[in-house]
C-alpha positions as CSV (number, residue, x, y, z in Angstrom):
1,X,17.1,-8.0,27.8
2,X,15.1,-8.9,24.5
3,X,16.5,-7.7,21.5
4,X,14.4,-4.5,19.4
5,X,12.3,-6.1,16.6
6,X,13.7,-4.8,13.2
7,X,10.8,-2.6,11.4
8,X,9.8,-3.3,8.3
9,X,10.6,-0.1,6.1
10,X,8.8,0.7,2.9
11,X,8.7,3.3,0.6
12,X,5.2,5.0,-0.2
13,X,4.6,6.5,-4.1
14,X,2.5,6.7,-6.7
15,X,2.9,7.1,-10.3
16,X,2.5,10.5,-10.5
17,X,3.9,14.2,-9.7
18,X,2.0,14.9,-6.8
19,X,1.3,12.0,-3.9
20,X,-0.2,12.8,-0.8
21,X,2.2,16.0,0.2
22,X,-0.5,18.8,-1.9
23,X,1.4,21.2,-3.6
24,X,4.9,20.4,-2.6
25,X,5.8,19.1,-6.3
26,X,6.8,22.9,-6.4
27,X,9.4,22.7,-4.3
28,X,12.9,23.9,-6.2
29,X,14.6,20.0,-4.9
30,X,11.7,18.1,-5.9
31,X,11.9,16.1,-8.8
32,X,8.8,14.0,-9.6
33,X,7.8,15.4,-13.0
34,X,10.1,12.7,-13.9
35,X,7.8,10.1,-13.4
36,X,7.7,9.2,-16.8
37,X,10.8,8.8,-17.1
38,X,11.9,5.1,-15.9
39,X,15.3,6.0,-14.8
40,X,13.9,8.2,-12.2
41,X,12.0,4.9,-10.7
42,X,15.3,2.6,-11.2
43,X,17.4,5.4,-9.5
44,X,15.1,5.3,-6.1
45,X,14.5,1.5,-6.2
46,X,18.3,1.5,-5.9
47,X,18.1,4.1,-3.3
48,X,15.7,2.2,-0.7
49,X,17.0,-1.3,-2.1
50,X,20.8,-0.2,-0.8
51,X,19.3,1.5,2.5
52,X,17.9,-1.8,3.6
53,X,14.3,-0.7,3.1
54,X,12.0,-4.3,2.3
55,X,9.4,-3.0,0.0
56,X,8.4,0.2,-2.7
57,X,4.8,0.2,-2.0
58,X,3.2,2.1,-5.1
59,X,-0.3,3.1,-4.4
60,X,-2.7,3.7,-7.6
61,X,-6.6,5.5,-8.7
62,X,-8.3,4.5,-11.7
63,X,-10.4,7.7,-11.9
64,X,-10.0,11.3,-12.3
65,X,-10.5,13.8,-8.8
66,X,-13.4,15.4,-9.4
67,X,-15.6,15.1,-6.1
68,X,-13.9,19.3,-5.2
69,X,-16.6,21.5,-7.2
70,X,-17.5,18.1,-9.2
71,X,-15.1,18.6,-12.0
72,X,-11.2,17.7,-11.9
73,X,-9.6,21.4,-12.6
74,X,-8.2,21.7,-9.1
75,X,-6.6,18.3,-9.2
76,X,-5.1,19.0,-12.5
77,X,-4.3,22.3,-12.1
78,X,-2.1,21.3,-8.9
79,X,-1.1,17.7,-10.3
80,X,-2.9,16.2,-6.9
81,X,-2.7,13.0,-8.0
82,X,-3.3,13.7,-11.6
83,X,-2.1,12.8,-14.5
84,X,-1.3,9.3,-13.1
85,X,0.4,5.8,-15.2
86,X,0.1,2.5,-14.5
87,X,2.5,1.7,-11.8
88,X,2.4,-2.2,-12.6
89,X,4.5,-1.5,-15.3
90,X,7.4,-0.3,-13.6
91,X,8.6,-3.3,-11.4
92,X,9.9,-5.5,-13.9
93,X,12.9,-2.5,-14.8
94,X,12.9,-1.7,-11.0
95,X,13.6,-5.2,-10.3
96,X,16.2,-5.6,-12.4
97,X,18.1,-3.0,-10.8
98,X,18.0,-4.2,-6.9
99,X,18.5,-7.4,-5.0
100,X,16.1,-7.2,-2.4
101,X,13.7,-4.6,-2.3
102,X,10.4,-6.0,-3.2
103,X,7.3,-4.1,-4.8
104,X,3.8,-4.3,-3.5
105,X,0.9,-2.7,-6.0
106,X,-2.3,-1.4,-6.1
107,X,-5.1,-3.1,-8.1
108,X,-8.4,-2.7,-8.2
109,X,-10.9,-5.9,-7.9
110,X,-13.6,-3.9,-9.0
111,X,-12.3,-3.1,-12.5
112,X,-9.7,-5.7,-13.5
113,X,-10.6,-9.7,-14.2
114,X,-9.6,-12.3,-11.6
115,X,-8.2,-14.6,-15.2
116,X,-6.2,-12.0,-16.4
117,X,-4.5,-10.3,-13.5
118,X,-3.7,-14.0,-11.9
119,X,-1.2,-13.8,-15.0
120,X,0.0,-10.4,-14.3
121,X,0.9,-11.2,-11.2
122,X,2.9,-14.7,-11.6
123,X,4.4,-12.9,-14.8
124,X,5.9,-10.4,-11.8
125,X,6.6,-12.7,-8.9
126,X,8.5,-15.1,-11.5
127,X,10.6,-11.9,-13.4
128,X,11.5,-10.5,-9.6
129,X,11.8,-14.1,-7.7
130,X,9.3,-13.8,-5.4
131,X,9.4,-10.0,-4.7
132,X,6.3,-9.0,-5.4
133,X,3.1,-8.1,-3.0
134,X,-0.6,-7.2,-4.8
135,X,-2.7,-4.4,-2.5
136,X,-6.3,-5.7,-2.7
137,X,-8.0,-2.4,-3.0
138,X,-11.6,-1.7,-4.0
139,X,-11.5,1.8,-5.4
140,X,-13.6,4.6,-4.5
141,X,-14.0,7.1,-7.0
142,X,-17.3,7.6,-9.1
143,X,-15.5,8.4,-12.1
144,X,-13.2,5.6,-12.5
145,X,-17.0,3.5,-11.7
146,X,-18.5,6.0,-15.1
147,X,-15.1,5.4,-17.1
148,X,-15.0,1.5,-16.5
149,X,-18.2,0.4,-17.3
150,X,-20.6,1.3,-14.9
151,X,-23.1,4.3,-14.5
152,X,-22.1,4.7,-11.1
153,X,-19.6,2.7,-8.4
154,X,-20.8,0.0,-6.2
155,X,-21.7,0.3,-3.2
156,X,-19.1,0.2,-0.2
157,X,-19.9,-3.2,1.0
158,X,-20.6,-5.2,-2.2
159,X,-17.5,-4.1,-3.5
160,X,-15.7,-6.3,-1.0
161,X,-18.3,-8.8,-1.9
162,X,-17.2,-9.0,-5.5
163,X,-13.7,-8.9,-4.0
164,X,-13.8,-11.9,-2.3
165,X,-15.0,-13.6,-5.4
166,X,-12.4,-11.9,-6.8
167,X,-9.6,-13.1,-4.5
168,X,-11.0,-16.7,-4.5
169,X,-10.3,-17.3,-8.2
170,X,-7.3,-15.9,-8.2
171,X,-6.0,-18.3,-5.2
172,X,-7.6,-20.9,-7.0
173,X,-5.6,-20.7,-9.8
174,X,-2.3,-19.7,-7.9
175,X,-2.7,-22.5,-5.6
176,X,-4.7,-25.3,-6.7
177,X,-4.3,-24.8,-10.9
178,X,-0.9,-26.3,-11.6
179,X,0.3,-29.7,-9.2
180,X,4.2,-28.8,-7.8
181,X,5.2,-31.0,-10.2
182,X,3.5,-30.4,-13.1
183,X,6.6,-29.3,-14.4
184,X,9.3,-31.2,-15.4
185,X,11.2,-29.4,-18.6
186,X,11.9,-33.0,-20.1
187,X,14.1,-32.4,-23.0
188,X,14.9,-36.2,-23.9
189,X,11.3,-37.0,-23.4
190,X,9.6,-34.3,-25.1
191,X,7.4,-33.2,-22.0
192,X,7.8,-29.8,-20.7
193,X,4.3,-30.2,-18.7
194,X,2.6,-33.1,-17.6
195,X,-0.8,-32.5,-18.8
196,X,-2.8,-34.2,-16.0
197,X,-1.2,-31.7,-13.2
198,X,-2.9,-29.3,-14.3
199,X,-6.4,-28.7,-13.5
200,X,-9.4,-26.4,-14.3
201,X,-10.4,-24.3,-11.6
202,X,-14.1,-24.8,-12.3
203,X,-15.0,-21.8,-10.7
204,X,-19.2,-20.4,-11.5
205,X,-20.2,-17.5,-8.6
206,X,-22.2,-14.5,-8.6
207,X,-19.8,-11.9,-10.5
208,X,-17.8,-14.5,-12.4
209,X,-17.2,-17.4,-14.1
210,X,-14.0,-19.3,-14.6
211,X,-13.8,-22.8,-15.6
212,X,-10.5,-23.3,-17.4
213,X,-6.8,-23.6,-15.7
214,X,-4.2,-21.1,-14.7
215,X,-1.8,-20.0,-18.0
216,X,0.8,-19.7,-16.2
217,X,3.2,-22.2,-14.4
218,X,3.9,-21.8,-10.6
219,X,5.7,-18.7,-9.5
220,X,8.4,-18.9,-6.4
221,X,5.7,-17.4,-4.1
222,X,2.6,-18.7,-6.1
223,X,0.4,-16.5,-4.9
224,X,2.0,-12.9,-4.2
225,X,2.0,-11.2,-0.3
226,X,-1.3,-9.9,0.1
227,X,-1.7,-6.0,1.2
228,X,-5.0,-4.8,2.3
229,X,-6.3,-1.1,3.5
230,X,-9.2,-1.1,4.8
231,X,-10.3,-0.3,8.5
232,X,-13.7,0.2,7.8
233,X,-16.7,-2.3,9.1
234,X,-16.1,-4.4,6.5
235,X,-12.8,-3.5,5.2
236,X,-11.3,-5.0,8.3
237,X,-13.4,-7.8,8.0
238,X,-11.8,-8.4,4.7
239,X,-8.4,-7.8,5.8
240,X,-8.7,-10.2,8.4
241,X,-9.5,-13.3,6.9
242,X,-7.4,-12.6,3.6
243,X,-4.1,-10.0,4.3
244,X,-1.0,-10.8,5.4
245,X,0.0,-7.3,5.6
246,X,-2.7,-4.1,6.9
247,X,-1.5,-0.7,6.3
248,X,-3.9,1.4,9.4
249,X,-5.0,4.5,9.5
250,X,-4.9,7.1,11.6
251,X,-3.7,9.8,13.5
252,X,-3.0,8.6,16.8
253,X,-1.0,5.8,17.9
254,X,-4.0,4.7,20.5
255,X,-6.4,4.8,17.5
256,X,-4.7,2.3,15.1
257,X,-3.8,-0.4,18.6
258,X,-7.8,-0.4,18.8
259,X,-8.1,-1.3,15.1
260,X,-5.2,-3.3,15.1
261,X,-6.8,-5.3,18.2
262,X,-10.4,-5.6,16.6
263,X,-8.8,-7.2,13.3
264,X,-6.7,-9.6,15.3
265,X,-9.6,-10.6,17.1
266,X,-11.6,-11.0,13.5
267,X,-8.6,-12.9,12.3
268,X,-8.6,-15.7,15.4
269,X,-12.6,-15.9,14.5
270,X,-11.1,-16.9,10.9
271,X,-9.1,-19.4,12.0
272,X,-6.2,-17.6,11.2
273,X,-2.8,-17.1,13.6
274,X,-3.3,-13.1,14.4
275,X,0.5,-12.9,15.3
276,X,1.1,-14.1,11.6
277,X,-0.4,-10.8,10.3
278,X,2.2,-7.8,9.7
279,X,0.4,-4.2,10.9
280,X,2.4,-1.2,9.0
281,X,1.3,2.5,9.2
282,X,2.2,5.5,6.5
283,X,4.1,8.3,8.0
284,X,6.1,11.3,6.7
285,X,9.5,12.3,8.4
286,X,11.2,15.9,7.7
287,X,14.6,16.1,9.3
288,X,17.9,17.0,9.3
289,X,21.4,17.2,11.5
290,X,19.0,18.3,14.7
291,X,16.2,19.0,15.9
292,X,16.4,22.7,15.1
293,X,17.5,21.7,11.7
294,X,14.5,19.3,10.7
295,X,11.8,22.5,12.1
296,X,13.2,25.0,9.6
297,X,13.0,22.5,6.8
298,X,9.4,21.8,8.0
299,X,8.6,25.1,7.6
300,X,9.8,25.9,4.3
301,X,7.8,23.0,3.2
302,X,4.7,24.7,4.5
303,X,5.0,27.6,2.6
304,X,4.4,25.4,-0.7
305,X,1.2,23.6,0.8
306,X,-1.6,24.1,-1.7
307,X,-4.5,24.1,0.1
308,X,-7.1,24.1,-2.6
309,X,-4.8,20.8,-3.7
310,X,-5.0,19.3,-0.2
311,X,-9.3,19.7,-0.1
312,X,-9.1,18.0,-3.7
313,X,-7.2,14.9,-2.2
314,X,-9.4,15.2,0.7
315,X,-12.9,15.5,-1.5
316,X,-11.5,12.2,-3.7
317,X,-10.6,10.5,-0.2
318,X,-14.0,11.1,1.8
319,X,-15.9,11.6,-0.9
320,X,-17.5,14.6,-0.2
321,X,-16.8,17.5,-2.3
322,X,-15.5,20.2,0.7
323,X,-15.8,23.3,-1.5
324,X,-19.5,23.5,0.0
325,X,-18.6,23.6,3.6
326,X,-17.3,27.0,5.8
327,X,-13.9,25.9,6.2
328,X,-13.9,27.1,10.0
329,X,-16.3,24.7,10.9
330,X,-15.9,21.9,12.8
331,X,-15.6,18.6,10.7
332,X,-18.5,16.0,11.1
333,X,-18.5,12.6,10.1
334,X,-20.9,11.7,6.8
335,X,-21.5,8.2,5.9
336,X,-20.5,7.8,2.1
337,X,-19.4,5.3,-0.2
338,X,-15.8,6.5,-0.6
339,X,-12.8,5.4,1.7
340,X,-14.6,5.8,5.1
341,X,-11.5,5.5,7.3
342,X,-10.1,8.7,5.7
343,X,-12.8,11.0,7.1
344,X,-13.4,8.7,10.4
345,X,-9.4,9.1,10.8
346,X,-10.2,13.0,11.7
347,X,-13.6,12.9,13.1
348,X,-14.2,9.6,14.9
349,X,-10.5,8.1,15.3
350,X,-9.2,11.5,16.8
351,X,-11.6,12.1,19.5
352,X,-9.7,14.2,21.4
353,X,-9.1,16.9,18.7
354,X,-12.0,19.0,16.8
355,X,-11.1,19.8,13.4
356,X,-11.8,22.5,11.1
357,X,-11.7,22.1,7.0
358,X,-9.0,24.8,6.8
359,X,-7.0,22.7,9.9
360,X,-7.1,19.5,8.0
361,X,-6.1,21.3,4.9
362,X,-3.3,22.1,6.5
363,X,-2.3,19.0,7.8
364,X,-3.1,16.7,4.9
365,X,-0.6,19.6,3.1
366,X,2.2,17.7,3.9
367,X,2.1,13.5,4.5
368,X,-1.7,13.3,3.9
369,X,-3.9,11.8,6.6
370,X,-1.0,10.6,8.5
371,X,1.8,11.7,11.2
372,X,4.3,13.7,10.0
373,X,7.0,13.3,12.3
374,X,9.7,16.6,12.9
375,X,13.2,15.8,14.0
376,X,16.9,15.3,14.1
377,X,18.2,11.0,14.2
378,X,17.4,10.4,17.6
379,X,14.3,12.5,18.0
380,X,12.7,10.5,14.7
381,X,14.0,7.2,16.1
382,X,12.6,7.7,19.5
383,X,9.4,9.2,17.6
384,X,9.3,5.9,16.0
385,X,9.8,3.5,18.2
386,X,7.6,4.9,20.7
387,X,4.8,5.2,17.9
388,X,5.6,1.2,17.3
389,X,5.2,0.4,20.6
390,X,2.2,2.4,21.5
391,X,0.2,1.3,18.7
392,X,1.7,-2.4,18.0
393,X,2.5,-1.6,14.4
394,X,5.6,-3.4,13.0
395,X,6.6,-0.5,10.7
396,X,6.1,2.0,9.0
397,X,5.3,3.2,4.6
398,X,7.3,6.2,4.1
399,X,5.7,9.3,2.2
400,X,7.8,11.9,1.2
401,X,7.3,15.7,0.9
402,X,9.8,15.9,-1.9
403,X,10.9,13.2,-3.6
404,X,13.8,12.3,-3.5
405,X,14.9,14.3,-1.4
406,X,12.7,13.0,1.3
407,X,13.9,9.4,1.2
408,X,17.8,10.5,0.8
409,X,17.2,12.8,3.8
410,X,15.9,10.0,5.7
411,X,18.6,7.3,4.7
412,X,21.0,9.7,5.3
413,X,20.0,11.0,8.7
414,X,17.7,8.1,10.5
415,X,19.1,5.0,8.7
416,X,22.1,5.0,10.8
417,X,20.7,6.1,14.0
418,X,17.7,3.0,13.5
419,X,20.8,0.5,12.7
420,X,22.2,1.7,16.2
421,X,19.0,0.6,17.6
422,X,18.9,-2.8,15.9
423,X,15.7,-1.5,13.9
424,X,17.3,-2.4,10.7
425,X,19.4,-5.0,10.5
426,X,22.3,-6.0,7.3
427,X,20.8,-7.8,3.9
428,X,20.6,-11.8,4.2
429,X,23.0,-13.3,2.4
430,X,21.0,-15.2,0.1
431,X,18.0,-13.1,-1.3
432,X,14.8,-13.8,0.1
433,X,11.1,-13.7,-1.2
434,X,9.2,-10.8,0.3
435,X,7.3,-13.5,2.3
436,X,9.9,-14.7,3.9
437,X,10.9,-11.7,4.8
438,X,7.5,-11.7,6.5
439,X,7.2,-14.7,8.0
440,X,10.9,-16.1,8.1
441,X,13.2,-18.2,5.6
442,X,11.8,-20.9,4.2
443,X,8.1,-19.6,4.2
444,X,7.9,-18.6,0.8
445,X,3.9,-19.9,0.5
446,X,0.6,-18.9,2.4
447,X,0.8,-20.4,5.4
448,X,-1.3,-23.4,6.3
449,X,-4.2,-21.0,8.1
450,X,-4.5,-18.6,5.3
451,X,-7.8,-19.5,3.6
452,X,-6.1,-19.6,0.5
453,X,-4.8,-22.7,1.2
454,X,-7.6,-24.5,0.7
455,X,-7.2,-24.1,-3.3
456,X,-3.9,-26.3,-3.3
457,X,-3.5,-30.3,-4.1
């Protein structure tokens, strides 16, 4: 009998009060108004580190919410994602603190520089050897477009034109900027670099222009694990030929297999191995000793859902401001330029299920767009692994509706039972970098069909 594949834990955040739970930051046990505060962030990266989990994945938004009624009041009144800090800034402490956990974050490629961020990131992947993983994201909000230099964002699908760009300069000077040996820290012969090993990238495109070499020397991973989100049209066209590891939405276990199918498919087109790329969902698990346990704490969570709070999150997500629409009627997919897959993860993805505004209100209240699972330790495990299997995910990003008392409910309840099972297995010995947690010790660069790879000398 073949052993259970471990999943790959990580724990889902953001840099603010409220994440995707609307309205739970009220909650007596919750303590995220101490996001400023850099202990609270040290304290859980020790949490998940010790727990086994692989990765703090910490999402980010460079605008305000103010699609709801077209002005940000709701959001800020309800601290739906608002006020937010940068989360880059965190890992270096939170690294410092743990062993293993590794830190994937959110960046924009429509409002940062290729030059500058290449920097950021080796800075990070050097300071936490090799723990660190960038999400390639585009950003969707019109005001972080009116706030960052443009009169309005780009459209959907030349964002993830620029991004490619984007991603090409920054794996040209990961990969192919500095020689392996450009390095040699010669004391006795006064050479710390050998000047010819390091090379301008040259690079002259559409939205940029780079000609000079990499500033800084080569990293333990060189270029950091690459997250991607998208499961639109061209999102997981972009994903394909560029992640390593896709975060799917959706409701439904059936719905994300048929994404996850259609990118692997995209992927072999790319010449790329699609058993090589790592397929992770976001859930949100309330439970307790038992079953009967876990239902009476998800329903005291209910009764802080803010639903004007969830239709902000939900307006910033799709897009389309939902104070204009009867929120009794039936939910109908619009074409905009936001995240797609968010309003397509309730209207097109979950065929079998017509929702109302006020229904998915309610549901976003608590995990956001995604399944909130309800259970004592082997209800959750079992709710997990059949999830895994039905829809060929190989874990799973943890939300929380209280934090931390989400993740400490979850470590102390399902951790054990999922050890049982083989579905997380003991610490290596020796650290690893996050990519070979991936991929397997010793893989600690893109592998050879990751076009990425073409950059290097």
């Amino acid at each position: 009998m073949a052993h259970p594949r471990p999943f790959l834990l990580f724990g889902f955040m953001m840099d603010v009060v409220g994440h995707i739970s609307a309205g739970l930051w009220r909650h007596p046990q919750d303590t995220a108004h101490r996001y400023t505060d850099i202990h609270y962030w040290v304290e859980i990266a020790k949490l998940l580190d010790k727990a086994g989990f692989d990765a703090l994945f910490l999402a980010d938004a460079l605008g305000q919410l103010d699609v709801y009624q077209q002005r940000p009041d709701t959001a800020l009144r309800n601290a739906a994602q608002m006020p937010v800090n940068d989360p880059l800034l965190l890992v270096s402490a939170m690294a410092a603190a743990t062993r293993d956990l590794s830190f994937g974050v959110t960046v924009s490629t429509t409002y940062e520089h290729p030059y500058l961020l290449a920097r950021k990131f080796t800075t990070l992947d050097h300071l936490t050897n090799g723990r660190i993983a960038w999400n390639v994201v585009t950003s969707m909000l019109d005001s972080a477009a009116r706030n960052l230099g443009l009169t309005h964002q780009l459209p959907h699908d030349q964002r993830y034109d620029r991004a490619q760009e984007f991603l090409d300069i920054t794996c040209k000077l990961w990969e192919g900027s500095w020689e392996d040996d450009a390095v040699v820290r010669d004391k006795a012969g006064g050479i710390y670099t050998h000047p010819h090993k390091v090379h301008p990238i040259g690079h002259r495109g559409e939205h940029y222009q780079v000609p000079d070499a990499h500033l800084s020397e080569p990293s333990p991973q060189r270029t950091p694990v690459l997250f991607q989100a998208g499961t639109s049209s061209r999102g997981s066209q972009f994903a394909a030929a560029n992640a390593e590891v896709i975060f799917m939405a959706g409701l439904t276990a059936e719905a994300i297999r048929k994404d996850i199918d259609h990118i692997r498919q995209l992927a072999a087109a790319e010449g790329r191995d699609p058993d090589a790329l790592r397929f992770i969902t976001a859930i949100t698990v309330v439970t307790g000793e038992n079953d009967q346990q876990a239902q009476q704490r998800y329903e005291e969570f209910q009764r802080y859902i803010s639903e004007e709070a969830a239709l902000a999150l939900f307006s910033a997500w799709t897009g389309v401001d939902w104070s204009e629409y009867d929120p009794d009627e039936p939910l109908e997919y619009i074409e905009t330029d936001a995240c797609r897959s968010a309003l397509a993860s309730l209207t097109r993805i979950d065929a079998g299920r017509r929702w109302t505004l006020r229904e998915a209100a309610q549901y976003i209240g608590i995990g956001g767009l995604h399944p909130t699972l309800v259970g004592g330790p082997v209800s959750v495990a079992d709710q997990m692994e059949r999830f895994a299997e039905a829809s060929g995910v190989h874990g799973f990003n943890l939300g929380y509706a209280i934090s931390p008392g989400s993740f400490e409910d979850f470590i102390h309840y399902i951790i054990p039972e999922l050890t049982a099972r083989g579905r997380v297995t003991p610490p290596p010995a020796t650290p690893l970098t996050l990519r070979e947690r991936l991929q397997g010790e010793g893989q600690r660069h893109l592998r050879d069909d990751h076009p990425g790879r073409r950059f290097r000398r």
